[in-house]
C-alpha positions in Angstrom: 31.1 -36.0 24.2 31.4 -37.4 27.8 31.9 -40.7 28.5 34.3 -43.6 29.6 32.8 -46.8 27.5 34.5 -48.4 24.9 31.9 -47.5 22.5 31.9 -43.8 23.3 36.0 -43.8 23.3 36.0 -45.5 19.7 33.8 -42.6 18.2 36.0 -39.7 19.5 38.6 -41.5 18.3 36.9 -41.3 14.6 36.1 -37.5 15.3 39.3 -36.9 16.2 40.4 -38.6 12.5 37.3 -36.9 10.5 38.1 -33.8 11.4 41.4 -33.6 9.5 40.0 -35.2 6.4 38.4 -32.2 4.8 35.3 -34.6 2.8 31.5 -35.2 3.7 30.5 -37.4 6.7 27.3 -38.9 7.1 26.3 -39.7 11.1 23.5 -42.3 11.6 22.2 -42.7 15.3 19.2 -43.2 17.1 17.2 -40.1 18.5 18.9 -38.2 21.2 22.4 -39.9 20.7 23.8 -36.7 20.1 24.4 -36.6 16.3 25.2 -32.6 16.3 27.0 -32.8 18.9 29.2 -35.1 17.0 28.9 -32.9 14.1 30.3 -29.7 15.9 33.2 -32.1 17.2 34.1 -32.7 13.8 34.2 -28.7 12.9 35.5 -27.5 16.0 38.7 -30.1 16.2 39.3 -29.1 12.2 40.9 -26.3 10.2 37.5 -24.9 10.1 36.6 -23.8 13.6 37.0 -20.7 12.9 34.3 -20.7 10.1 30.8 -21.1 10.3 28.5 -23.8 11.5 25.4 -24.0 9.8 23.2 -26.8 11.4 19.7 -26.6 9.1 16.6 -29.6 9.6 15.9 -31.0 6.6 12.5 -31.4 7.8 11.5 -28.2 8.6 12.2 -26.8 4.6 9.2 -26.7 2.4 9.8 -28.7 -0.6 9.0 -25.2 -2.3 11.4 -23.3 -0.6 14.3 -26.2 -1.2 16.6 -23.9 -3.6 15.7 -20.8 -2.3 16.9 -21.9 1.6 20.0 -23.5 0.7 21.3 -21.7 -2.3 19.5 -17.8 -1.6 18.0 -15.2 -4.0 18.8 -12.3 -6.2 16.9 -9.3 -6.1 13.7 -9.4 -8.1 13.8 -13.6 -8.1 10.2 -13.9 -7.1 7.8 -11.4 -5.9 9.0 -9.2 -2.5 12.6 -10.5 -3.6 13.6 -6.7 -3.0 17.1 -7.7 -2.4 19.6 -10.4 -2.7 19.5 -12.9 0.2 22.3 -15.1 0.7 21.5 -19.2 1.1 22.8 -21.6 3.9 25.3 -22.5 1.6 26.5 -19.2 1.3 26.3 -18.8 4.8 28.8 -21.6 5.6 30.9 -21.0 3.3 34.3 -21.6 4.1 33.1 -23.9 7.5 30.3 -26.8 7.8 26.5 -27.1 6.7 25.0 -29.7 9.0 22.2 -31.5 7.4 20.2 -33.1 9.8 17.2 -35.8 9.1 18.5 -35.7 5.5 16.4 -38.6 5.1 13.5 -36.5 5.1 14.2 -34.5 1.8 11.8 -34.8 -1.4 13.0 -36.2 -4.4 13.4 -32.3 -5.6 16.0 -31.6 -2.2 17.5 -34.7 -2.9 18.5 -33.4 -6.8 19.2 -30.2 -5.5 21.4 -31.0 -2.8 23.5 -34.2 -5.3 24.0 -31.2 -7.9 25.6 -29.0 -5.7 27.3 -31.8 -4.3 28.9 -33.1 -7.8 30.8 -29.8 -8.7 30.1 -27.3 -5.4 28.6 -25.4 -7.6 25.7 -23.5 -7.6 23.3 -20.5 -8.6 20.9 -18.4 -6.7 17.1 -18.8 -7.3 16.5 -15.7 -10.3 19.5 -16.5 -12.0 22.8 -14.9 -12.2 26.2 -16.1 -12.4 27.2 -19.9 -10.8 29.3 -19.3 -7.5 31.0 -21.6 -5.9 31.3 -22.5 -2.1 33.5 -24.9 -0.3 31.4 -25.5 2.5 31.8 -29.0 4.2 28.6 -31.3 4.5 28.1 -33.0 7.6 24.8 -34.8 7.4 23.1 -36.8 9.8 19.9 -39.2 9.6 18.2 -41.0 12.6 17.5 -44.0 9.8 19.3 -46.2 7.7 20.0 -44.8 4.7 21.4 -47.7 3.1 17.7 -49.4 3.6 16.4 -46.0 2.6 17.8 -46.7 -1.1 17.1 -50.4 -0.7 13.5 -49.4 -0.4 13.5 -46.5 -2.9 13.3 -43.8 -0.8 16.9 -42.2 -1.2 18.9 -41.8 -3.8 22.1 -44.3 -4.0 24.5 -41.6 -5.7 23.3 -39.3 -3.2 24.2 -41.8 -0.6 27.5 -42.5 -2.5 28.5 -38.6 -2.2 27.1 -38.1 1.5 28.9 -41.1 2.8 32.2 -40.6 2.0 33.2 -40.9 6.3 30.7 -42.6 7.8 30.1 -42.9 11.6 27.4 -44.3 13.4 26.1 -43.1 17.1 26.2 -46.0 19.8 22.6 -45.7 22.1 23.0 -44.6 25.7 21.8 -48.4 26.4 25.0 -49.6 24.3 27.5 -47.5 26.8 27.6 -48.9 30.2 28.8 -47.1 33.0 28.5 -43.9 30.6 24.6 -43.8 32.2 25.7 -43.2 35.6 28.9 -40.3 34.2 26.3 -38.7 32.5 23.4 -38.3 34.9 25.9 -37.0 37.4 26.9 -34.9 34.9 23.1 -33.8 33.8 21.9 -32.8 37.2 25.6 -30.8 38.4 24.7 -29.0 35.1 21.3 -27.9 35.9 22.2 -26.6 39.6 24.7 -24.7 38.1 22.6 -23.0 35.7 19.7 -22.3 38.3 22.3 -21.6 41.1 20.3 -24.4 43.4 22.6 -26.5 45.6 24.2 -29.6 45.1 22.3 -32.6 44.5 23.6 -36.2 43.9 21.5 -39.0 42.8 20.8 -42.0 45.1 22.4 -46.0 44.8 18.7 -47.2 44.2 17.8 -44.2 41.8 21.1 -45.2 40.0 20.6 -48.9 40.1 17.0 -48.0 38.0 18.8 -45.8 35.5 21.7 -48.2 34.5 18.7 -50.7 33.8 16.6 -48.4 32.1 16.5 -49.0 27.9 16.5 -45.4 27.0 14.3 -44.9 23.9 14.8 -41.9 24.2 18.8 -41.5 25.1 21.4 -39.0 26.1 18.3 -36.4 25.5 16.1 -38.1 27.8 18.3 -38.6 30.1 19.2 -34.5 30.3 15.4 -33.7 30.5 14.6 -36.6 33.6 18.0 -35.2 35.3 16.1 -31.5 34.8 12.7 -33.0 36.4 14.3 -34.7 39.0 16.5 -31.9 40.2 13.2 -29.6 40.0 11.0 -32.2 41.8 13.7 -33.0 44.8 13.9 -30.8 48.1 17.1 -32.8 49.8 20.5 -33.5 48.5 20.0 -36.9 47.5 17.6 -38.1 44.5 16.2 -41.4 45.4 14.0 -43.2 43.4 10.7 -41.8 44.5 12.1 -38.1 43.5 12.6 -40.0 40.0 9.6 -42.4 39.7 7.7 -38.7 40.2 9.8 -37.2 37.3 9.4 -40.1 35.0 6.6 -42.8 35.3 8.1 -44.8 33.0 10.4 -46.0 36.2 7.3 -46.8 38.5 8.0 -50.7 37.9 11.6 -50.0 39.3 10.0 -49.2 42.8 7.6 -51.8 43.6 10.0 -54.7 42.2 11.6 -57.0 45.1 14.9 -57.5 46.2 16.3 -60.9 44.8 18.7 -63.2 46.2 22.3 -63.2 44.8 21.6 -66.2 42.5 18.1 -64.8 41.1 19.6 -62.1 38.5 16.5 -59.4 38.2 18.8 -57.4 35.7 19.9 -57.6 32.2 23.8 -58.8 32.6 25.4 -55.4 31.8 23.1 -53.8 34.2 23.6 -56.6 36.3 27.4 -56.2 36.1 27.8 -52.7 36.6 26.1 -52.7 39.7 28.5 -55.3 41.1 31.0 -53.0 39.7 29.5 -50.0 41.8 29.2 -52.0 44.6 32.7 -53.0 44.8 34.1 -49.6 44.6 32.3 -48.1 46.9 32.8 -51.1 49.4 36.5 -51.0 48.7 36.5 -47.3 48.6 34.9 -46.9 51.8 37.4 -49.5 53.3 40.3 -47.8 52.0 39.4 -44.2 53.5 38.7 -45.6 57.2 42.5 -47.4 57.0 44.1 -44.1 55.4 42.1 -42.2 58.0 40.3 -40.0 55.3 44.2 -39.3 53.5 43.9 -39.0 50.1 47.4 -39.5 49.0 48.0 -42.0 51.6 44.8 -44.2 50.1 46.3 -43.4 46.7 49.8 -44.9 48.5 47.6 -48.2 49.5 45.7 -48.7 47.0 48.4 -47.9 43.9 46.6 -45.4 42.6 46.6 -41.8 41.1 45.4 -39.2 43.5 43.2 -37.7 41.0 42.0 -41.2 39.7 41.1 -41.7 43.2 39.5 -38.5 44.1 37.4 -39.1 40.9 35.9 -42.3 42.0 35.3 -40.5 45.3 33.4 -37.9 43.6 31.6 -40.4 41.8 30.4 -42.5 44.6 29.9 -39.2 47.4 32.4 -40.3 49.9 33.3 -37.8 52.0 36.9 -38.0 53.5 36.0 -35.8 56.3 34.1 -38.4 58.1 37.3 -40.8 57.6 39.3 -38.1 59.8 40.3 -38.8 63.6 39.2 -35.7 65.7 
């Protein structure tokens, strides 16, 4: 999970911890914040990894087909059962089930899944012998599910088993500079995968996505970088390129300047732009005294070369043009 925030830094740390405590983990986050993501994390950095991950949408099973899709069939179970088929469960057996939108299960999912839950136990629709699986449940819900029992829509001793690690999803809005990491990241992604050419986005195209709320986060933010990279000709993505991608940013373009002391911005927004401002200033500075020298600005400025060539990077400063011909 990319990022630099504090927020984003204290939820790999808990990954990091989950994923050597082999019990369930319930993720709650908003839509788009990156829930399976997490989930895979978990798996991946565990003794697991090299099991099966099973991610499944709660949503998508038909409250008929509950049993049958997570525990399978035997042969002759129901009509056109011509043969054993083996269940999600069975599937991940050994590695990780990822429930996702477990809030969305009938009260007949919810039963099924706390009975496999209380013993991991469990029998095939048609009847046979009870097998057992030690597959790990990750599940993950874009609600509350503590208000989801307060209201009487979940069951508590469901919740109880599910949320034995518990880990909730910051929004992109709660992460700071992680907007400006990530949509960097987003659009160097998608001209690698369509071999185009280089594209970096533009100070007032940035300034409008640091203040931007993000309804819709990390996920919208992939899909706008995809539009905007599609809709641009040049090599920088200004803010008409992304008012034409996303409408929703329209109120960025025709807004004023305002004077130092007439804050148009939320503060965080407000403060990361200073933030950007000052590095690139000081950045810029730094390279016309070291003459476009790398380790000689990293020298000046008591740095790390690669810390420095980072923020380089980040802000599109060329050393060339530093250089004396």
């Amino acid at each position: 999970m990319l990022g630099q925030s504090k927020a984003i830094q204290a939820v790999r740390a808990q990954l990091q911890r989950y994923a050597g405590c082999d019990v369930q983990v319930l993720i709650e986050g908003e839509t788009g914040t990156g829930k399976e993501l997490a989930a895979r994390e978990i798996h991946y950095a565990s003794a697991r990894r090299d099991h099966p991950f099973v991610p499944v949408n709660c949503g998508a099973i038909p409250d008929s087909l509950i049993e049958n899709e997570l525990f399978g069939h035997g042969r002759g179970a129901f009509t056109d059962a011509k043969a054993a088929q083996p269940g999600l469960i069975d599937h991940a057996r050994g590695g990780t089930l990822f429930l996702d939108e477990v809030d969305t299960l009938s009260d007949k999912g919810q039963v099924t899944l706390l009975r496999f839950l209380q013993d991991n136990e469990y029998r095939p629709v048609g009847g046979g012998a009870a097998r057992v699986s030690d597959a790990r449940i990750i599940a993950a819900t874009n609600a509350s599910l503590e208000r989801q029992v307060a209201i009487g829509r979940f069951r508590r001793d469901l919740h109880y088993r599910l949320n034995a690690l518990y880990l909730r999803l910051p929004p992109l809005r709660e992460r700071g500079d992680d907007v400006a990491l990530l949509a960097a990241h987003f659009i160097d992604a998608v001209a690698a995968r369509l071999r185009g050419p280089a594209r970096r986005w533009g100070e007032d195209a940035l300034q409008a996505l640091v203040a931007y709320a993000w309804p819709g986060n990390v996920r919208e933010l992939d899909n706008i970088a995809l539009r905007a990279y599609m809709g641009s000709e040049g090599p920088i993505i200004g803010l008409a390129e992304l008012v034409a991608a996303e409408p929703a940013f329209a109120g960025a373009e025709s807004t004023p300047r305002r004077r130092a002391n007439e804050p148009g911005l939320h503060f965080s927004a407000a403060k990361l732009h200073a933030i950007r401002k000052f590095e690139r200033d000081y950045l810029t500075q730094l390279m016309q005294q070291a003459c476009g020298n790398i380790s000689a600005a990293a020298r000046l400025s008591g740095t790390e070369r690669r810390q420095l060539g980072k923020l380089l990077l980040k802000h599109g400063i060329e050393t060339k043009q530093f250089r004396s011909h």
